[in-house]
Backbone as a ProteinNet text record, in pm:
[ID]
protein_1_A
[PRIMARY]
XXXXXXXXXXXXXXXXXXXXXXXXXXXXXXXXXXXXXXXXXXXXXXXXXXXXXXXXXXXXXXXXXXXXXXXXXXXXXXXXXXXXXXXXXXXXXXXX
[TERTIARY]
-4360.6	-4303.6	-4151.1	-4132.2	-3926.8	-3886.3	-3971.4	-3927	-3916.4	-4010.2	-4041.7	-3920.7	-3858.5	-3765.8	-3615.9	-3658.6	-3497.4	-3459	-3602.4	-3613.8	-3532.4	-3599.8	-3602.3	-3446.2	-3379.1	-3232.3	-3145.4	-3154.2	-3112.6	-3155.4	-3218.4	-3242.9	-3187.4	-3174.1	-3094.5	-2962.5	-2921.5	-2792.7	-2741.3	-2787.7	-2790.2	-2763.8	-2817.9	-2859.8	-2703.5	-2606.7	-2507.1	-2378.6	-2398.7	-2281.2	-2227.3	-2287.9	-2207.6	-2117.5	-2173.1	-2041.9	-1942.7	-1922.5	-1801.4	-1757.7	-1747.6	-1645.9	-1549	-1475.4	-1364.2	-1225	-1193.1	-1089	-989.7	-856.1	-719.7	-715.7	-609.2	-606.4	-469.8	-419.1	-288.6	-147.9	-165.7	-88.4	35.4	-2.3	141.3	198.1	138.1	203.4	308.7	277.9	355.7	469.2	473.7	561.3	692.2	658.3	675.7	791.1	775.2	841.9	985.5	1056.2	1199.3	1268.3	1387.4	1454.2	1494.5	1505.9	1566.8	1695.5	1789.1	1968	1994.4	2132.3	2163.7	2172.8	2111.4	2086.6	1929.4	1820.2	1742.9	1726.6	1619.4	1586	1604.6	1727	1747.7	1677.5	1576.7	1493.9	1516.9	1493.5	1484.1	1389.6	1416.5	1420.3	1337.2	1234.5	1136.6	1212.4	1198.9	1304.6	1356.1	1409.5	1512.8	1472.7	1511.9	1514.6	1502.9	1428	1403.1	1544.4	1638.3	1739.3	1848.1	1815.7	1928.7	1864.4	1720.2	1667.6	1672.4	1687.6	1749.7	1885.2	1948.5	2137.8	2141.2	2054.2	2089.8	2025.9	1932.3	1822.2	1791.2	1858.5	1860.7	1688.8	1689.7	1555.9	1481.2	1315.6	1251.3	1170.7	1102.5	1021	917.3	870.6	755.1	726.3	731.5	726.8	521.4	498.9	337.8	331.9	295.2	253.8	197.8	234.7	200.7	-39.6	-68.8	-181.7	-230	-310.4	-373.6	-294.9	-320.7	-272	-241.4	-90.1	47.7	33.4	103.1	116.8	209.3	114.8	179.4	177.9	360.5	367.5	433.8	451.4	538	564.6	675.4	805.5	790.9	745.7	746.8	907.4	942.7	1065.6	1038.8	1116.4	1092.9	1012.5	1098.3	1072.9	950	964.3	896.2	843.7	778.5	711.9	718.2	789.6	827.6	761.8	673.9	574.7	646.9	605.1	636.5	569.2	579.3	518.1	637.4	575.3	681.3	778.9	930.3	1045.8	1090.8	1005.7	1077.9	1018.9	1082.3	1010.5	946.2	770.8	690.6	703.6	701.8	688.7	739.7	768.2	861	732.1	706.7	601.7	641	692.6	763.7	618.9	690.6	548.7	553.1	476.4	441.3	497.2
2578.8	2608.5	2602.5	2667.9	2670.4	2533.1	2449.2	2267.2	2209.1	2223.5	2162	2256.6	2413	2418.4	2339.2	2342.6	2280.5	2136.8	2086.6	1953.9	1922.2	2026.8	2031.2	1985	2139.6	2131	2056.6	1954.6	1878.4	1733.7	1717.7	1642.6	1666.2	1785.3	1844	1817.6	1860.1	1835.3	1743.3	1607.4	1483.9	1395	1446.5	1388.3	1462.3	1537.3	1558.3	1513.6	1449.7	1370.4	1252.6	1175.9	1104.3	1162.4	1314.5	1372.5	1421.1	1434.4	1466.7	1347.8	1225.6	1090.2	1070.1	1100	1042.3	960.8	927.7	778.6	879	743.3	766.4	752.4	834.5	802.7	718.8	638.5	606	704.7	821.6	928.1	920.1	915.1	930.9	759.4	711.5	554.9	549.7	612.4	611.6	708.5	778.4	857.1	810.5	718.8	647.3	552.2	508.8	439.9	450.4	380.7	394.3	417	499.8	527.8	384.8	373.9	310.9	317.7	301	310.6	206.5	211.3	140.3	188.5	294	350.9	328.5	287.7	309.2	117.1	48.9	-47	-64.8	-118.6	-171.9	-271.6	-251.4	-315	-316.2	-378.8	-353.7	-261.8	-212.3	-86	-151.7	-47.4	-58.1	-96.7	-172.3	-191.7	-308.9	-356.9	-476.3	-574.9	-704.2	-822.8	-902.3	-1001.8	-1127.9	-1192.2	-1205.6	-1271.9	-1143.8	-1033.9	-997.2	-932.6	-924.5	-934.5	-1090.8	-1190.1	-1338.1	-1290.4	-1265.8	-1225.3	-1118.1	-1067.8	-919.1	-997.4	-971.5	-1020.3	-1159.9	-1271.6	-1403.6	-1457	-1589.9	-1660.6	-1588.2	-1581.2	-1495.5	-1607.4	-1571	-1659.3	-1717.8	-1627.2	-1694.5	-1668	-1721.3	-1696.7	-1746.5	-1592.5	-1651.3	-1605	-1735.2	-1744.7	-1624.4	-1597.5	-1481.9	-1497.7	-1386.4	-1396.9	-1305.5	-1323.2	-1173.5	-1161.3	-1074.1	-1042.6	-853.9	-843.3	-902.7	-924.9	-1077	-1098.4	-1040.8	-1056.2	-1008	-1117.8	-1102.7	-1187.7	-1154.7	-1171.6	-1155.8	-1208.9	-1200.4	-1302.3	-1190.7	-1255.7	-1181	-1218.4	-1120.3	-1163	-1058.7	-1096.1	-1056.3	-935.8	-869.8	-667.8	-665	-687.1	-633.9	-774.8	-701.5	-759.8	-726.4	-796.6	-700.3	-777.2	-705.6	-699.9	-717.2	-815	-825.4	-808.1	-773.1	-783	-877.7	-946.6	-1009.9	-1068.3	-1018	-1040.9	-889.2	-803.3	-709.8	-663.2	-582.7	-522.3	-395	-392.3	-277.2	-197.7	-258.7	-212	-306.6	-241.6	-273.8	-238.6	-318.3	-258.7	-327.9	-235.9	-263.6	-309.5	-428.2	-458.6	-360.1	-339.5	-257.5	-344.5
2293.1	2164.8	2169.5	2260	2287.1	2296.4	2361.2	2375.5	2226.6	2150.6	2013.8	1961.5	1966.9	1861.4	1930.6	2025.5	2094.4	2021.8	2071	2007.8	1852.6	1768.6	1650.3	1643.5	1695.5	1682.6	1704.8	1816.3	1858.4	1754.5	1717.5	1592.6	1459.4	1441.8	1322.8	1328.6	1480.5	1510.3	1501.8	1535.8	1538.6	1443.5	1340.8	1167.2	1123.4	1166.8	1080.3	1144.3	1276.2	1321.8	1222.7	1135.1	1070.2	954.7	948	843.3	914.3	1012.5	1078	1131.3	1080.4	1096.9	1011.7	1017.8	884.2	901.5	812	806.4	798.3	820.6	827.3	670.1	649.1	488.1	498	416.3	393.1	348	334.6	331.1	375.9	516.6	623.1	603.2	606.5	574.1	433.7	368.4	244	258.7	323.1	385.6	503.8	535.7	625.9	580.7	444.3	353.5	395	458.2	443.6	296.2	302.8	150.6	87.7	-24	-80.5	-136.2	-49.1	-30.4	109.1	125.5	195.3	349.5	340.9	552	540.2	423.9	452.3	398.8	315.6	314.6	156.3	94.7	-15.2	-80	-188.9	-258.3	-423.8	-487.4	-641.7	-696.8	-781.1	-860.5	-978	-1005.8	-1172.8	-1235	-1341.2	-1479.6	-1434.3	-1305.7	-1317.7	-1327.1	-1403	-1429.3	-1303.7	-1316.4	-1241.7	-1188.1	-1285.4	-1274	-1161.5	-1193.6	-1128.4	-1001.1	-990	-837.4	-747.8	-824.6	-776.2	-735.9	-757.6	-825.2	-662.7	-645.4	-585.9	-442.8	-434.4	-278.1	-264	-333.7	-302.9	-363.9	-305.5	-358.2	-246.8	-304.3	-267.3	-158.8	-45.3	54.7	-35.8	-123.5	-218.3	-318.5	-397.1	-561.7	-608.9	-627.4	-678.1	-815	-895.3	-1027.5	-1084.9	-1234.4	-1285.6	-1299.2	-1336.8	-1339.3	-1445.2	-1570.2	-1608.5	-1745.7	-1841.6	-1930.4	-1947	-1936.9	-1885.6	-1814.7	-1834.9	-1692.9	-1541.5	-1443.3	-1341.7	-1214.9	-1201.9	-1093.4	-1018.7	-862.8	-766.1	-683.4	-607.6	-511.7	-411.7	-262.3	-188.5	-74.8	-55.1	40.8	173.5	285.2	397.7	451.9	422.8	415.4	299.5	161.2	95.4	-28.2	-112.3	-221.1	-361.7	-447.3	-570.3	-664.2	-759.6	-817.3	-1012.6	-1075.8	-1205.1	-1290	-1439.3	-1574.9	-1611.2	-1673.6	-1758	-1673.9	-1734.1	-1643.6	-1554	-1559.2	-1547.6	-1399.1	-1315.2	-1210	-1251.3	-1174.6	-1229.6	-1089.3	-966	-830.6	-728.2	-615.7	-496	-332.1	-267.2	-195.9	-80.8	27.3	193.5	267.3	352.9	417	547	618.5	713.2	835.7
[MASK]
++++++++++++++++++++++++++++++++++++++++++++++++++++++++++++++++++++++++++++++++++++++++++++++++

């Protein structure tokens, strides 16, 4: 009888190891983010124009066609990837 409850437990036990697995969340990565100033990694800012993120950070490594309604398009350059509606910048996203 003591074998069969051991058993038991050890089966019970067993069946709840996959809830104690869990992922990295992206948390600390976003944290991680260098500032945006000039000791940290200077990027364009929400709101700014196409023309004066050309004007400011030069031609971009890659310019991908807008997609979607608004459209959204973005020019990825070295460090980072800045993300458009329209003409305007919606987001700035540092590559890792």
């Amino acid at each position: 009888m003591k074998s069969i409850t051991t058993l038991f437990l050890v089966a019970a036990m067993a069946s709840f190891a996959p809830l104690t697995v869990a992922d990295v969340l992206l948390i600390d990565a976003i944290s991680e983010v260098p500032a945006n100033s000039s000791e940290g990694l200077p990027r364009p800012r929400t709101g700014q124009t196409m023309d004066s993120v050309r004007t400011q950070f030069g031609t971009p490594e890659q310019e991908m066609p807008w997609v979607g309604e608004p459209p959204i398009s973005r020019w990825v350059y070295a460090d980072f990837t800045v993300y458009f509606e329209h003409e305007y910048v919606i987001n700035t996203v540092v590559h890792r």
